[in-house]
Each structure stands twice: as structure tokens, then as C-alpha cells.
C-alpha positions as CSV (number, residue, x, y, z in Angstrom):
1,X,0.0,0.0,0.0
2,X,1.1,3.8,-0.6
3,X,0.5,6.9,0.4
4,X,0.0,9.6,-1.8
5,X,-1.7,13.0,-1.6
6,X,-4.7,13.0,-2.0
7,X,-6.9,14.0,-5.6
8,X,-10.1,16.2,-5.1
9,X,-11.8,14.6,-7.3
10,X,-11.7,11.3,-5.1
11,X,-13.8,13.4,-2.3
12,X,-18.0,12.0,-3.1
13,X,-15.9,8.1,-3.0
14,X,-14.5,9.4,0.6
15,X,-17.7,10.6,1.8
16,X,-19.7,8.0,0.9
17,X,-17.8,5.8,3.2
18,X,-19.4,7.1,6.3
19,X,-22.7,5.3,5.9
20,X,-24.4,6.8,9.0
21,X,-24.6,9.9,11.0
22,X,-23.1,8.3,14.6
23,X,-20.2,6.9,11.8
24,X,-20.4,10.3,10.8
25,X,-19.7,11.6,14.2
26,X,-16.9,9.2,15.3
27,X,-14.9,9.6,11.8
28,X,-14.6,13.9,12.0
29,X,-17.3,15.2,14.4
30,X,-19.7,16.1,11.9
31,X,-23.1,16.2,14.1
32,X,-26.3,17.3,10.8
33,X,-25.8,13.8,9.2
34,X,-23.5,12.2,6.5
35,X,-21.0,14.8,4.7
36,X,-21.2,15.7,1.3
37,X,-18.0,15.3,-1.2
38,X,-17.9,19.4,-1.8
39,X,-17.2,19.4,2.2
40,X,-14.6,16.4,2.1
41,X,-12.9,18.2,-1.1
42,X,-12.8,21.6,0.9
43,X,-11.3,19.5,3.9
44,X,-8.5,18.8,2.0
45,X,-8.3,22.0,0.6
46,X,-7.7,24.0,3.1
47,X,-4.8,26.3,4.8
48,X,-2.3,23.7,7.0
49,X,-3.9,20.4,5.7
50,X,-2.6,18.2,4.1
51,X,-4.8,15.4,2.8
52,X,-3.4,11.8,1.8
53,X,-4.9,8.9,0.4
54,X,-4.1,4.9,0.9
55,X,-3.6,3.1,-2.3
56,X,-4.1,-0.6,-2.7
57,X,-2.8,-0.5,-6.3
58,X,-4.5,1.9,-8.1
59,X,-7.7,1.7,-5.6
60,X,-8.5,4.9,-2.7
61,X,-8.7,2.6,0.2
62,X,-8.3,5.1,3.1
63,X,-8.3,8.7,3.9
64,X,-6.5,10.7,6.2
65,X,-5.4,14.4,6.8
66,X,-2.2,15.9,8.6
67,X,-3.1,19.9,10.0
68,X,0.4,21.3,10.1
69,X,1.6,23.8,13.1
70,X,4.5,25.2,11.9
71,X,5.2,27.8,15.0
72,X,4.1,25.1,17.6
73,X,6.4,22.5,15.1
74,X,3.3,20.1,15.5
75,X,1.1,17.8,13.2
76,X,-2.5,16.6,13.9
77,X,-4.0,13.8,11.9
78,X,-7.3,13.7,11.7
79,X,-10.3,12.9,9.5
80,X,-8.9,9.3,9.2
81,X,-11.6,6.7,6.9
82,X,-10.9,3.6,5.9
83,X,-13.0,2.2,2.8
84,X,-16.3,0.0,5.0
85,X,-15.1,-2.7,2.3
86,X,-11.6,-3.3,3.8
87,X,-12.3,-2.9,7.6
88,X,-10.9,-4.7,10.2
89,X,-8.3,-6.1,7.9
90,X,-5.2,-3.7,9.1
91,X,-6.0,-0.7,6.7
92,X,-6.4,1.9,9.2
93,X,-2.8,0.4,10.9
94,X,-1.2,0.9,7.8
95,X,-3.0,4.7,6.9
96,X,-1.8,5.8,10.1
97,X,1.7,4.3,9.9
98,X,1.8,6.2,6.7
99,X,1.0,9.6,7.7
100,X,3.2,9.1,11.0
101,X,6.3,8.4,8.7
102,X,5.3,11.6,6.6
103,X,4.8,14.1,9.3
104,X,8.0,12.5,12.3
105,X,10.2,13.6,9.3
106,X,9.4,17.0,9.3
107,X,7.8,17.3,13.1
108,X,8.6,16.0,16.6
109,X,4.8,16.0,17.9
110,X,2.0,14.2,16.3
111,X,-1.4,14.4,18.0
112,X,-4.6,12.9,17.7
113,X,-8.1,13.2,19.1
114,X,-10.7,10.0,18.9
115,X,-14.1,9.5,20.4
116,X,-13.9,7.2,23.5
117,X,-16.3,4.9,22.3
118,X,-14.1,4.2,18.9
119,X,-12.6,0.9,19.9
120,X,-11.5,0.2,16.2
121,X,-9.8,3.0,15.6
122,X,-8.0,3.3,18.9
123,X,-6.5,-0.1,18.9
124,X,-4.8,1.5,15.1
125,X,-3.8,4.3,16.8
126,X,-2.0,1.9,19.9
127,X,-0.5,0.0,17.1
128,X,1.3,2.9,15.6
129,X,2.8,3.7,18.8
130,X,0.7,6.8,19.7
131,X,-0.4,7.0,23.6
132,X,-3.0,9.4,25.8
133,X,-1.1,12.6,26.3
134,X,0.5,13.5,29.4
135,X,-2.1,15.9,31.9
136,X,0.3,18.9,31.5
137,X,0.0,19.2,27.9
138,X,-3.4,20.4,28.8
139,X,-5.1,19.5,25.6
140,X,-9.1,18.8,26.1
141,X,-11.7,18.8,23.5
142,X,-15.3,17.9,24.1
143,X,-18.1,16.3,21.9
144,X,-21.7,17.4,21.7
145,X,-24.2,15.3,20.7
146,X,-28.1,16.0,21.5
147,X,-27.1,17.8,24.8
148,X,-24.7,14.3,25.9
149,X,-20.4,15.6,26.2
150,X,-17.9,13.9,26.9
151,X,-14.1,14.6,26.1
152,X,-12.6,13.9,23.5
153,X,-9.3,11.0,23.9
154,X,-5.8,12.8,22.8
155,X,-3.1,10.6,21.6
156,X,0.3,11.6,20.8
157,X,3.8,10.4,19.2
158,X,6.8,12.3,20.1
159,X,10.5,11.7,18.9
């Protein structure tokens, strides 16, 4: 599999993997439904992100984007997808193994944020070495959904 940026043109085949809104929700916090390919193509689109795609061959099999700090010399991936199709078969390992090579060679702090209850998408995370951050980086972000929050998990990689 390779990484490779990531074509705009790809964006209605990334957005129609989200099949419901709580999928929705867990893949990029999006709480009015399913997203719509002109919101996935401005995603990756816009200032600091930089948007990859997974290739099995020629096939889109995951999506994932890096938002670049340059002052703070910090990367956040987010808005990670793997194709419903190819699930549970070490995809989502290998898209964030990717984007962790691409951004520890140019930064030495990668963060993430996932919902707590995304089991699937934690254990990737675990496997590519990221782990909760440390209370005195301070970092909390909370979800909303129909008047329910909880905070959001950050995970982080350092060199």
C-alpha cells in the first residue's frame, strides 16, 4: 500500500464511506448527518492540511489528513476513513503508519483526538505507537451530541 496525496476529485468516494450519522460523528465530528463530497474536497483543501490517500494498487482505500503547526512544530492527523469494504483487515494500521512516517520527518509531535467509544480506531492508533497525552499538555476537547459531552481521547507520538 502507498501513500499519496490525496486527488479532489476522489472526495463523493471518501464521503460515501461514512454510511451513517453516529459513523459520521466518530470519523470527523460532523453532528447534521453524512458529509457531502464538496465538504470532504474543501477539507483537504484547506490552509495547513494536508490530505493523503491509501492506495491498494490503483484503488482509494483510506483517507486521512495531517493539519500542520508550523510555530508550535506540530502535526494533527485527523479525519482518518478507511473504505467500509476493507475494515478490520489492518488498513487503518497501515494509513496511520503512513501519515506518522510523513509528518516525524518534518515534526517531533503528532497528535490525535478519537471518540472514546471508537474501539477500532483506537487499537490502530495503539499500534502505531501513539499514547494518551500527558495531563500537563493540557489539551481537552469535548463532543456534543443532543445535549450528551464527553471529552474527546488525545493521543500523541513524540520523537
Amino acid at each position: 500500500m502507498q501513500l499519496r496525496p490525496f486527488p479532489v476529485e476522489a472526495a463523493a468516494l471518501v464521503a460515501s464511506w461514512s454510511t451513517s450519522p453516529r459513523e459520521t460523528l466518530m470519523w470527523c465530528g460532523h453532528r447534521e448527518g453524512l458529509v457531502s463530497a464538496a465538504t470532504v474536497a474543501g477539507w483537504s483543501t484547506e490552509d495547513g492540511v494536508h490530505a493523503f490517500g491509501l492506495y491498494q494498487d490503483d484503488r482509494l482505500v483510506a483517507y486521512g489528513e495531517a493539519w500542520v503547526d508550523d510555530e508550535a512544530r506540530e502535526v494533527e492527523l485527523a479525519r482518518l476513513i478507511v473504505d467500509p469494504a476493507l475494515r478490520g483487515r489492518g488498513v487503518g494500521r497501515r494509513l496511520v503508519a503512513g501519515l506518522t512516517d510523513w509528518a516525524l520527518g518534518k515534526y517531533p509531535q503528532i497528535f490525535m483526538r478519537v471518540h472514546p467509544d471508537n474501539t477500532a480506531a483506537q487499537r490502530a492508533y495503539a499500534a502505531a505507537a501513539f499514547e494518551p497525552v500527558e495531563p500537563e499538555l493540557g489539551r481537552v476537547s469535548w463532543i456534543f451530541d443532543g445535549g450528551w459531552d464527553r471529552p474527546l481521547l488525545w493521543l500523541v507520538v513524540m520523537i
